[in-house]
Structures are given as structure tokens and as C-alpha cells.
N, C-alpha and C positions, 0 to 999 in steps of 0.2 A: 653161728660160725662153728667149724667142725675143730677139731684137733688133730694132731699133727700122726694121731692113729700111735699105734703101739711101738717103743722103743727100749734097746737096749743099752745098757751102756755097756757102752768099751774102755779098755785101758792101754795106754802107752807106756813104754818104759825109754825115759831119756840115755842116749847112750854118751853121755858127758857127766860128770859129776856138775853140780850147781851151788855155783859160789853164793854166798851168804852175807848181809850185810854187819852181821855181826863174826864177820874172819873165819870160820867155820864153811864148810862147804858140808854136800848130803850127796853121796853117791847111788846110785840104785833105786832113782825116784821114779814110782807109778803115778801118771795122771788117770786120773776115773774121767771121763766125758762122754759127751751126749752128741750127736749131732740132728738139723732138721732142714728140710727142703733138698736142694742141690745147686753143688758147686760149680759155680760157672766155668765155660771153659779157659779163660783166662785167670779165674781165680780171685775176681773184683768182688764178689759180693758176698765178703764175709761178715760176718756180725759178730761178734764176743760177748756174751753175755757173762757177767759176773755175779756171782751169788753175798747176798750178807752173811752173817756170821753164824748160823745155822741150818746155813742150805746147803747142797749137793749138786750134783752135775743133773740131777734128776730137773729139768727145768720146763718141761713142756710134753704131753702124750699122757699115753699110758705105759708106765713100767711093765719092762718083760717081767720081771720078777718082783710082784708085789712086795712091799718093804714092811715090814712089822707096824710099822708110825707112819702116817704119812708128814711133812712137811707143812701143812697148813690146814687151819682148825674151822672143823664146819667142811670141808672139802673130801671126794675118795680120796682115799689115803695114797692111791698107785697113782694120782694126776700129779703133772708136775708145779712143783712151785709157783713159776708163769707162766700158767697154761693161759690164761686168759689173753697173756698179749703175745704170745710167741703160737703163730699157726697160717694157714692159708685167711687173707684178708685182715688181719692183725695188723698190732704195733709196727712187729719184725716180723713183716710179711714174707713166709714160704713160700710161696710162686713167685715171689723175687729176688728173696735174702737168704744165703747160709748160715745157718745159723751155727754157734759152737758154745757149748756148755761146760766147764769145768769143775771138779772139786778143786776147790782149791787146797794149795800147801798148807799142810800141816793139818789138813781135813781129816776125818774117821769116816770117810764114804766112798776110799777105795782111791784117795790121793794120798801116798806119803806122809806119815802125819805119828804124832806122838804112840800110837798102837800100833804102828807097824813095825817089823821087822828091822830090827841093827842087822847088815852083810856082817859087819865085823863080830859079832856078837854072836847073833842064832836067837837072839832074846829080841821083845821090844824094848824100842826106845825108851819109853816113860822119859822119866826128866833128862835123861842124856841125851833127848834131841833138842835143837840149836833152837833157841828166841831167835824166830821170825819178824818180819818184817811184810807191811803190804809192796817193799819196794820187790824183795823177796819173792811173792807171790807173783808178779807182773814178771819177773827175772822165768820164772818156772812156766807162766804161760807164753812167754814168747820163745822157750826153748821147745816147748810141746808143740806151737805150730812152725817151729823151721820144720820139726820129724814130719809134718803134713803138706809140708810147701809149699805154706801160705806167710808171704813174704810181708804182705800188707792186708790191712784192716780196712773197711768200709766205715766201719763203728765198733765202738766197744760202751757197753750198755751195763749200767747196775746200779739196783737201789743200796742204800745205806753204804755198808762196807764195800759192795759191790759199786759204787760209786767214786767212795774213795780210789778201788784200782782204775776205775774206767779215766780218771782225774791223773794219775801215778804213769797212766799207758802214753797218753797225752804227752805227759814231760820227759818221760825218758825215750821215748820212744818217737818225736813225734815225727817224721816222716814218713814213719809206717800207720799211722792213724788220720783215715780222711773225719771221724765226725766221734765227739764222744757225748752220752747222753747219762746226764749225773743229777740222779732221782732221792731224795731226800738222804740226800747228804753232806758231805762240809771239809773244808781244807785241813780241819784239825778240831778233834773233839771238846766242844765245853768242859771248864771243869766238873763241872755236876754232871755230867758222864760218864770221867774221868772217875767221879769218885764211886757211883754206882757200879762202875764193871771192879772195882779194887773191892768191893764189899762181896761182889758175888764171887770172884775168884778167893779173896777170903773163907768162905764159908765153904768153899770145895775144899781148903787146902787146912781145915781147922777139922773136918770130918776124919774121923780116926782111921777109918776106911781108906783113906787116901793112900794112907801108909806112902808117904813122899815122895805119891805118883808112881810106885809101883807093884800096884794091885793085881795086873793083869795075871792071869793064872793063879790065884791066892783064894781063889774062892768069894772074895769079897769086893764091894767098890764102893765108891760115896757117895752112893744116891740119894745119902740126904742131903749133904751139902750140894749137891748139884742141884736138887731138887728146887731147895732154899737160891740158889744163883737163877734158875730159871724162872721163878718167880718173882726175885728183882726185877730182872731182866725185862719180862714179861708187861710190866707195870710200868718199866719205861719205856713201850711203846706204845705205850696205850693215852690218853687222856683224860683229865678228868671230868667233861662234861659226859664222853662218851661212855666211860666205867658209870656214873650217874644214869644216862639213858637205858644201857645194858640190864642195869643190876638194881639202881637205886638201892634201897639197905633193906631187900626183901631178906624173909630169913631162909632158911634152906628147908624147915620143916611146917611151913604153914604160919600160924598166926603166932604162934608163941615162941618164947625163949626158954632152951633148955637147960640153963643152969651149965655149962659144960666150959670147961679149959680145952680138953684137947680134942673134939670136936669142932669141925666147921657150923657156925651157928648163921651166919649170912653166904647165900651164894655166892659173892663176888670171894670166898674162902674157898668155898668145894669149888669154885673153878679154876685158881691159881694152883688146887692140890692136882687136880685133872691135871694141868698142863706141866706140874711139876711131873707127875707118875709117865706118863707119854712123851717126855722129852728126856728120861733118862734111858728110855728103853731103846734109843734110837742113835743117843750121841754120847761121846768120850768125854770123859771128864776133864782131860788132859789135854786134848784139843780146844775144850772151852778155854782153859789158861791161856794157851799158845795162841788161839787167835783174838780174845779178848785182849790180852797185853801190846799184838800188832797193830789192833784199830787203837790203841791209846796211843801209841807209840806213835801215828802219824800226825805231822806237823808240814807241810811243806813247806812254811815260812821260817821254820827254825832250819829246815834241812836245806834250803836254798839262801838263806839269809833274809828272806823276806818273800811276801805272796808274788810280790811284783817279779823277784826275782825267779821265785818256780814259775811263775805263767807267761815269764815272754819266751817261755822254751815252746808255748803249745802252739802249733799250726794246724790244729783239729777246727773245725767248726763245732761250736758247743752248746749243749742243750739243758738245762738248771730246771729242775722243775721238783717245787716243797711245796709244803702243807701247811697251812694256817694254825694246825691243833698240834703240829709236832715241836715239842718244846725239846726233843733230845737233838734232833737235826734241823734248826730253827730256818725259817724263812731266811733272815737274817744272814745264816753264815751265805747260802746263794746267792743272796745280792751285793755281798761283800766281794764273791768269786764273778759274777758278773760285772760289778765296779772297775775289778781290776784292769778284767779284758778289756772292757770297753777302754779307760784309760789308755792301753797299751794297742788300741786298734784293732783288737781281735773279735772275729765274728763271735758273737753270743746272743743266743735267745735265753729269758728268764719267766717263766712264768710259776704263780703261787695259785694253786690248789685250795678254795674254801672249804673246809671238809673236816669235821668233830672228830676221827677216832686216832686224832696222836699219829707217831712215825710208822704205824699197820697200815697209813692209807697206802704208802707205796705199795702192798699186796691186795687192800680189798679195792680202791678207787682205779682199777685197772678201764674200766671204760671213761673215765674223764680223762687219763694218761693217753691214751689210745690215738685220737684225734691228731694231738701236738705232738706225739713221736714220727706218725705217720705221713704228717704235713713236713715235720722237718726231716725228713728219712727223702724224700721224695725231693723235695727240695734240690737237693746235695744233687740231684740226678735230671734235673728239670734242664 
């Protein structure tokens, strides 16, 4: 299968200010987006694809303008995020589906986001931008596609956090969303989540460097605490048979142990540092905050009074699909979000994913995803 060839991204600027769920509103908001295939002449065969927590609008091709890092480990760095299921014959099939890609809110990849510019100011934001919300981000993507004059959705598609909004688009939205396809992700994070992203935004905001978020221009930034968050982070997407398979507890210099403290002495150490080094070179410190605090922050059953009560808002037809080894986004919370529907009468397919490498499968298990996006994408249209 080919890719969707080379692309740029473009930026829009909303000409509304955008109300906030925490009383605050953000005037002068840039989206960064991608687009692929073409738009029908009616305007039916959109797709939304949603990014997790350290993706970009970059979602599919090849970048016009090579990026320092790319997004995903093992891959050319200029391919996009999902390249594997966003193209001609794919998932989110281009000869049939428009596709649309956003940074999302509060992003550092050319959406509005804690590094960019206060109008009021002349300065960035840093901490004087608004705690966000995913309902927030869903708020900002449907102001970006009124400026396009796409009124309604085909789909809105996303793993992890990217799931969450695809879930968020569904309830608030749902007359504008014919199908939404919600890939290892959950109505509301575990607390052992919960407590993981609080220990990595900790260790951003304990790093002297931080200077109380704002660094920018100072000469200095907190790449070691970012460093230390990314490497949390990292670990809880992964699993433990599969960190086993990977690495086993080979050491990084051959047969012997070096005696060292502050050397990596096992591989599965020089590759947490790698991914710590390449993931600061690429993303804001400060955006980690702002969009790790919004995936904790969502609950639909606390913001609705209950699951039952957010899901008989959705008239999407919906698509659940986790992973056996992901202990961060459990099989579990899907079939809890497919219970409901069902319950309530609502179209839902569920399907669990057998597959060792933890919540990474939603990025490397793209040809077993492939099949059952395409069966249900088709479906909707049969």
C-alpha cells in the first residue's frame, strides 16, 4: 500500500474567540492541520482523526518540512503518526474518505498552546494559559471545521486521548457524527493513571529549569524533568511481557556489569534515555502539563452524572476496539462503554485485540486494526 505522498500542513485562525470550560475563553487561536484524499461534493465523507497526547496534525504522508524528531520510534521521522492506516486502500480509505488531522488545543505543533503567543501580552503564555479540557478541544475542533464548511462528520477516529475526544464529539455533538471509532481508550482514566501522569507532570514542575513555566526565552528549559515524565510515560505504554521480549535484562555493554550509578548498565535504560533525549527535542514542557492534566480531568460519568447519562446523548454508531496487554486503557473500561450502549440500545461493535506490547499496540498493531475499521467504515455506507 502506498501513502498518501507528501504533505503540508496548514493553519487556520478562528475568527471567534473560544469559550473555555473552565470560564476563561482564548482569543486568536491557530489550528495546525493536515488534510488527505478529497472532499466530496456534498461534503459527506469527512473523517476526523484525533491524535493522543503527543501527536500532531502530522498524521499520514510525508512531511513538506522534515521535523527534527519524528513521532514514532523505529519509523522515518517525516512519516506521519498513521501512516499505516490513513491512505489509498487503508483503514480511512483516501479514495473514499476525507480525511482531517488536527493539533489539538493547547498543542506545541502549531495549535494554540501554552508556547504560543498572549495578543494581549506580546509574550507566551506559559502558565497564564487556561487548564484545558478534552471537552475544550472537541469545542476548538468543531469551531475549525464550521471556517471549512463541514457541518457534519462521517467519523471521528482516535487512539488513547484521541479516543477520548472521538467519545466527547459523539456526546456533545451528536447529530453532527454519523460513526465514532474509539481505539484503546476509556470513559475516564484509572487511578493508577491518574497517579502516573501526576508523578510525570511533577518531575517537569520540580526541575529548576522550569522556572514556573516560564522558561521560554531564558536560555534554559526542563529537559530533565521532561525527560524523567517521558520515560514514565513511556513505560506505561508499554508491557511487561513485551519490555521482557524487547530487552530481557541484557546489559548495554556485553557480558559484564560496570560498576556504575550514573550510566545505563541494561538496555532497557539506554532506551528510556533515547526516548527521553528525542522526545524533549520535539515537545513543550508546558503542553505536557496542560494536556496531561485534560486526559486526567476527563470523566464523563462524573460530568454527566453517570456513563448512562453521557451515552444516551450519542446517536453515532460506535466502534471499541483494546488490547489484551494494555493495562493503562484496559479491555475492561470498552466493554463497560459497550455495556452501556447496548443497555441503552445503541449500535456498538467491541472488539479485544490479543497482542503483548501494552497501549503502543494502537500504533504498531495497525494491520490487525485495519480489517475491523474498514468492515465498519463500509458498513455505515453498505
Amino acid at each position: 500500500m502506498t501513502t498518501v505522498g507528501v504533505v503540508k500542513t496548514r493553519f487556520l485562525d478562528l475568527p471567534e474567540p473560544l469559550p473555555l470550560d473552565c470560564g476563561r475563553e482564548l482569543r486568536s487561536v491557530r489550528v495546525a492541520y493536515e488534510t488527505y484524499g478529497t472532499l466530496a461534493p456534498d461534503r459527506d465523507n469527512v473523517i476526523l482523526v484525533c491524535h493522543a497526547l503527543s501527536g500532531d496534525a502530522h498524521a499520514a504522508g510525508i512531511a513538506a518540512v522534515p521535523p527534527q524528531e519524528g513521532t514514532r520510534e523505529g519509523f522515518e521521522k517525516s512519516l506521519g503518526w498513521w501512516d499505516g492506516m490513513i491512505g489509498p486502500g487503508k483503514a480511512f480509505d483516501t479514495d473514499r474518505w476525507f480525511v482531517v488531522s488536527t493539533n489539538l488545543l493547547g498543542g506545541c505543533r502549531g495549535t494554540t498552546g501554552p508556547s504560543s503567543v498572549d495578543p494581549a501580552t506580546g509574550e507566551p503564555y506559559g502558565p497564564d494559559f487556561p487548564v484545558i479540557t478534552v471537552a475544550d478541544m472537541v469545542r476548538c475542533e468543531r469551531a475549525f471545521l464550521a471556517q471549512l464548511g463541514i457541518d457534519r462528520l462521517a467519523a471521528v477516529a482516535g487512539g488513547s486521548l484521541g479516543g477520548m475526544q472521538a467519545l466527547q464529539w459523539a456526546i456533545d455533538h451528536p447529530s453532527d457524527v454519523g460513526a465514532i471509532v474509539v481505539i484503546a481508550s476509556t470513559h475516564a482514566l484509572q487511578p493508577q493513571g491518574v497517579a502516573w501522569n501526576a508523578i510525570a507532570r511533577e518531575s517537569i514542575q520540580r526541575d529548576p529549569d522550569w522556572q514556573g513555566g516560564r522558561y521560554y526565552g531564558t536560555g534554559r528549559s526542563p529537559d530533565a524533568g521532561m525527560g524523567v515524565a517521558r520515560m514514565v510515560g513511556h513505560i506505561t505504554y508499554l508491557s511487561a511481557p513485551g519490555l521482557a521480549a524487547k530487552f530481557g535484562r541484557r546489559l548495554q555493554s556485553g557480558a559484564d556489569i560496570r560498576y556504575t550509578i550514573s550510566e545505563p548498565e541494561y538496555e532497557v535504560e539506554s532506551y528510556l534515555r533515547h526516548q527521553a533525549a528525542s522526545f524533549v527535542r520535539r515537545f513543550d514542557a508546558n503542553t505536557y502539563l496542560y494536556t496531561s492534566r485534560a486526559l486526567t480531568y476527563f470523566d464523563l460519568a462524573r460530568d454527566h452524572g453517570s456513563l448512562e447519562g453521557a451515552l444516551e446523548k450519542v446517536q453515532a454508531r460506535t466502534l471499541l476496539i483494546s488490547f489484551s496487554s494494555d493495562w493503562l486503557y484496559p479491555p475492561a473500561a470498552s466493554r463497560e462503554i459497550a455495556d452501556v450502549l447496548t443497555g441503552l440500545g445503541k449500535p456498538v461493535e467491541n472488539h479485544v485485540i490479543d497482542a503483548p506490547y501494552g497501549h503502543d499496540c494502537f500504533l504498531l498493531e495497525e494491520a490487525r486494526q485495519t480489517p475491523i475499521v474498514r468492515d465498519f467504515l463500509e458498513e455505515k455506507n453498505s
